[in-house]
Each structure stands twice: as structure tokens, then as C-alpha cells.
C-alpha positions as CSV (number, residue, x, y, z in Angstrom):
1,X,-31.5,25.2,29.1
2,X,-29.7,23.7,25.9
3,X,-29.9,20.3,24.8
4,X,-27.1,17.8,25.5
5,X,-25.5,17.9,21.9
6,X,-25.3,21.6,22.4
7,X,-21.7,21.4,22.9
8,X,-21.1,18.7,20.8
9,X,-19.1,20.3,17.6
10,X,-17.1,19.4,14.5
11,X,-13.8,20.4,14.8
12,X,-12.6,23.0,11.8
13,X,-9.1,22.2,11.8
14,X,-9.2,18.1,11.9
15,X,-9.7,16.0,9.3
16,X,-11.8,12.8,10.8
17,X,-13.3,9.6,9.4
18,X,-16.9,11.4,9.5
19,X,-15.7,15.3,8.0
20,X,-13.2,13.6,5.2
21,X,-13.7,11.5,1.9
22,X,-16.1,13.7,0.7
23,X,-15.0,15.3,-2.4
24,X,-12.4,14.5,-5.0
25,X,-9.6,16.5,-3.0
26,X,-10.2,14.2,-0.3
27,X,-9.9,11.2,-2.6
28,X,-7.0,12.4,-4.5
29,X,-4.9,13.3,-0.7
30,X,-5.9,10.1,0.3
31,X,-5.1,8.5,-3.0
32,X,-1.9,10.2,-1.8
33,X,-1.5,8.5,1.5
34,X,-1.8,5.1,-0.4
35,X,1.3,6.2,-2.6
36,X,2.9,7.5,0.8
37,X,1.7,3.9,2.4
38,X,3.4,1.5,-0.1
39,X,6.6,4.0,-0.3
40,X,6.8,3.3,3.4
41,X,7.6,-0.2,3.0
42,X,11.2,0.8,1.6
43,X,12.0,4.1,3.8
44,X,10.5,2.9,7.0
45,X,13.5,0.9,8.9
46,X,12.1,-2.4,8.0
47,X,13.9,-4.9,5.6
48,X,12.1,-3.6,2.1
49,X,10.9,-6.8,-0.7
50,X,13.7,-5.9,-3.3
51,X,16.6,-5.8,-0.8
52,X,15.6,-9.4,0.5
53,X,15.3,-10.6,-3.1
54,X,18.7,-9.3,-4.0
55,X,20.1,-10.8,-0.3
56,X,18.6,-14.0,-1.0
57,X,19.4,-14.4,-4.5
58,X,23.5,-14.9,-6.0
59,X,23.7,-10.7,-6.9
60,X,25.1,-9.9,-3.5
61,X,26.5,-10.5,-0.6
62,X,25.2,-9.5,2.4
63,X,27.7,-6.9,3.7
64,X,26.9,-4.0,5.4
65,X,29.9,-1.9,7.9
66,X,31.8,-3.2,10.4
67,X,29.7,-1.8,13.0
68,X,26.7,-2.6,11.7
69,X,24.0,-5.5,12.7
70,X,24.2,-8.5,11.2
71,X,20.3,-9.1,10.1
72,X,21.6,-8.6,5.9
73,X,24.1,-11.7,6.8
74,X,21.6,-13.7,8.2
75,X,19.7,-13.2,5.0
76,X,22.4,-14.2,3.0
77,X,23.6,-17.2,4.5
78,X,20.4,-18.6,5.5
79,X,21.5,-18.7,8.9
80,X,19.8,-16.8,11.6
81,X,22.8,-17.6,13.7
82,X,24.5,-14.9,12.4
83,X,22.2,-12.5,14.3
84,X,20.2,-14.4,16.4
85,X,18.3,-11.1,18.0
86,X,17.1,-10.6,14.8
87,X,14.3,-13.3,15.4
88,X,12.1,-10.5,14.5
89,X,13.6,-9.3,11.2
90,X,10.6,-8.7,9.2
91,X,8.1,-7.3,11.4
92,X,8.5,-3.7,10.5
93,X,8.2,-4.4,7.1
94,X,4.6,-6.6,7.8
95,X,3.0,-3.6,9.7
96,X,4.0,-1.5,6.9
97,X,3.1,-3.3,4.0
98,X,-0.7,-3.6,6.4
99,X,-0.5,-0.2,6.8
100,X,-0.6,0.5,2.9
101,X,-3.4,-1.9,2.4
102,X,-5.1,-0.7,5.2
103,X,-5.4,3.0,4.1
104,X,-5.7,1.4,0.0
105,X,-8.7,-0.1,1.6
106,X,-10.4,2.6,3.5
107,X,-10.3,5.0,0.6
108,X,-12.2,2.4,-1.7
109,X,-14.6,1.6,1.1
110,X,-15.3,5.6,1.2
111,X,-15.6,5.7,-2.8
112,X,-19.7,5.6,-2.9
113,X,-19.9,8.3,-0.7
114,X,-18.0,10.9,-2.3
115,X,-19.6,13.5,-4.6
116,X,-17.8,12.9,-8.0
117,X,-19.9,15.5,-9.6
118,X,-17.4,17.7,-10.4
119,X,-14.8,15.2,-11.9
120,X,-17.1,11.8,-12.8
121,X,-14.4,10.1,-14.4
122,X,-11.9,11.0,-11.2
123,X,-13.4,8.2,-9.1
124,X,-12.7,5.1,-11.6
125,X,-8.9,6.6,-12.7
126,X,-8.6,7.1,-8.2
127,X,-10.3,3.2,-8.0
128,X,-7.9,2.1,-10.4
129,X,-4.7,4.0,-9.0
130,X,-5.6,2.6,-5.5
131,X,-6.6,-1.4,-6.5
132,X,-2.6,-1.2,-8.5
133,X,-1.1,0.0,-5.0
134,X,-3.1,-2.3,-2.8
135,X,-2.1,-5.5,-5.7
136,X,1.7,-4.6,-5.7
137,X,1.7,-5.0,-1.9
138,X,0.0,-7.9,-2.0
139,X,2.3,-9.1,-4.5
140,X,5.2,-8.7,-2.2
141,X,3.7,-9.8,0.4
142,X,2.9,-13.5,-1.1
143,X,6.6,-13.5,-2.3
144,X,8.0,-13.4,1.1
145,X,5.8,-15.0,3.0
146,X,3.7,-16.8,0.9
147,X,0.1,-17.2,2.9
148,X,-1.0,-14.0,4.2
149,X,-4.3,-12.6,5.6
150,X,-6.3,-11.3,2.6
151,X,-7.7,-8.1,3.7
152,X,-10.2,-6.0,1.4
153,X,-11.7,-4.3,3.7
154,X,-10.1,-2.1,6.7
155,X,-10.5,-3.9,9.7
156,X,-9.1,-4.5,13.3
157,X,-9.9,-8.0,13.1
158,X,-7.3,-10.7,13.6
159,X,-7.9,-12.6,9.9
160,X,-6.9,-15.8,9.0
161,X,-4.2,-16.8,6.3
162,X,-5.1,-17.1,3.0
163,X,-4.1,-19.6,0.3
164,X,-1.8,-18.0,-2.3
165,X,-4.4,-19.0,-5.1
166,X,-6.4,-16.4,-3.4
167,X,-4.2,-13.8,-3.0
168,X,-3.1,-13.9,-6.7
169,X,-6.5,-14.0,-7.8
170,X,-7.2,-11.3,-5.9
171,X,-3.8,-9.4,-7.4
172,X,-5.2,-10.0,-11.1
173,X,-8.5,-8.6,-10.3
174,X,-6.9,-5.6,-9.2
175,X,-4.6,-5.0,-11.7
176,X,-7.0,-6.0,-14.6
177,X,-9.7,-3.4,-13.1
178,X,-7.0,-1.0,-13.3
179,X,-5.9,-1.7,-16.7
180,X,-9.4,-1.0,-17.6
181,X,-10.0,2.3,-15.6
182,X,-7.3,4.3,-15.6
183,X,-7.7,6.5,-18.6
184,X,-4.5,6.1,-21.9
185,X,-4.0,10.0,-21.3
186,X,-4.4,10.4,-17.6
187,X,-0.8,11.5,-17.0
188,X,0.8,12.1,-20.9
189,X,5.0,12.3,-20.9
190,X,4.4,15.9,-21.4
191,X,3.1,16.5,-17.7
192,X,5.9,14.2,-16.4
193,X,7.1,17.2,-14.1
194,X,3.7,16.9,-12.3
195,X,2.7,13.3,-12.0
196,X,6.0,11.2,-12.4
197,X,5.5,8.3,-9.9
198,X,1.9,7.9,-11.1
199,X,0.3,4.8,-11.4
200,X,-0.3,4.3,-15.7
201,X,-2.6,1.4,-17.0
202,X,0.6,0.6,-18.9
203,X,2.2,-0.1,-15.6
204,X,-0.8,-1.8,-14.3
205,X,-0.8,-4.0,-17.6
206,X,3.1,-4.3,-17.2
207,X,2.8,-6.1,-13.6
């Protein structure tokens, strides 16, 4: 005798696509999960940006213990035959840096509709904080492997390589917006205790 949504309900303990991104404690926890995306890159297993540069460049040798794989080696001598099952070195560190950029680009596709009444000024400093994440991986990612699929949008879709024009261009439009938005005194030195880690516009302006 009911109709056939009847039973159809919104679960009270999940947070979904649909039920989240709705007010500015959603957008600051997922402005969260962005931090927690691009942190990934370095704690995840995979071979992080910095540690590659410092393999690759003269400051180090690529020594590890005894026991240990030999994937740092190969970096370092340029010579995959050091560990030659490590044809596969850096795809951890491509899902996680897509990872980042993917959750960097839902939260800005799910900007217009959150109610910012309450905090109007939050969305532009979140906007800001988000477009630095999503251009510093970005930035790493055109270092190592030069053309990469330019996502700004989240999406399943297998996307084509972009030039690294692109990529930068799309970096400096992030950044600059960022520069912009995020407010002098979002996060004074006097709050440090509470919001050290936090993207500045003096760190955007600094990349």
C-alpha cells in the first residue's frame, strides 16, 4: 500500500556524495582530505617527488640496508638493472598524487552548492587553500614526468597527456588565485598551535 521509494532512506551515519558538501564544516573536512591527499604522496609506500630529486641529483647516494630492495639504486645510477622488478617504481606515487587532485577537484566542483552564509569569506580562503594543493601536485607531477593528464575536474575518464605549457599555465592560475584569495590574517603566527601546516598566500606567492 506504500509507494516504491517508501523504503528508500538516507542513511544518518554516512556521509555520501548527495548528504555532504553542504555547509562550511563539510568544506573545511574536505578541505582536510585535500591536505591528507597531497600528504599521501610522501607516507603512502610510493617513491615521494623530493626523495627522487635528491636520488637523482649529486646530494646522495642511493643507499638503503643491506636487505633492502634495490629501487633507490636504480635511481641513482640510472640503471634499472639494478632492480629490474622494479619496472613499476612509480606507480604508487601516480595513483597518489591522482588521488590528491582528484579529491582537490571534487571539493571545488561542490563549491556553488554549499551554503556560505554563515562564513562568506570561508568559500574563497577554502577555493584558494584547495587550487595551492591541487598546483603543488601538479607541479611535481610535471617535474617527474613531464606530460601528464591535466585533470580539473573529477572524472573516471581515461584523459589524454597534456603539453607541459598547459600544465604550468594551469599551476600559475592556481597559485595566483590563491595569492589573491586567501586572506593576509587567515592564520596569524599567534594561532600557529592551531593551523601550522596551512596553506598562507605567502606560501602561495612563494611557489
Amino acid at each position: 500500500s506504500c509507494s516504491d521509494s517508501y523504503l528508500d532512506t538516507e542513511s544518518k551515519t554516512n556521509l555520501t556524495d548527495g548528504s555532504f558538501y553542504k555547509t562550511v564544516a563539510d568544506m573545511e573536512m574536505a578541505l582536510i582530505g585535500c591536505y591528507d591527499g597531497y600528504q599521501r604522496t610522501t607516507s603512502d609506500g610510493g617513491v615521494a617527488h623530493y626523495v627522487t630529486s635528491e636520488l637523482l641529483s649529486d646530494n646522495c647516494f642511493g643507499g638503503t640496508g643491506n636487505t633492502d630492495g634495490r629501487a633507490y639504486q636504480a635511481l641513482d645510477r640510472f640503471d634499472i638493472t639494478q632492480s629490474p622488478s622494479d619496472n613499476n617504481l612509480f606507480n604508487g606515487t601516480w595513483g597518489d598524487y591522482y588521488t590528491g587532485i582528484f579529491r582537490c577537484n571534487k571539493l571545488l566542483q561542490k563549491l556553488d552548492g554549499t551554503d556560505f552564509s554563515s562564513d562568506p569569506d570561508a568559500r574563497y580562503r577554502i577555493e584558494g587553500e584547495t587550487r595551492f594543493l591541487r598546483a603543488l601536485m601538479y607541479f611535481d607531477l610535471v617535474r617527474l614526468f613531464e606530460r601528464v593528464p591535466l585533470l580539473t575536474a573529477p572524472t573516471a575518464e581515461n584523459v589524454a597527456q597534456a603539453e607541459p605549457k598547459e600544465t604550468y599555465t594551469l599551476i600559475v592560475e592556481d597559485l595566483l588565485f590563491a595569492t589573491t584569495n586567501i586572506p593576509a590574517d587567515a592564520y596569524p603566527k599567534a594561532k600557529a598551535s592551531e593551523n601550522d601546516g596551512r596553506v598562507t598566500r605567502y606560501a602561495a606567492k612563494a611557489l
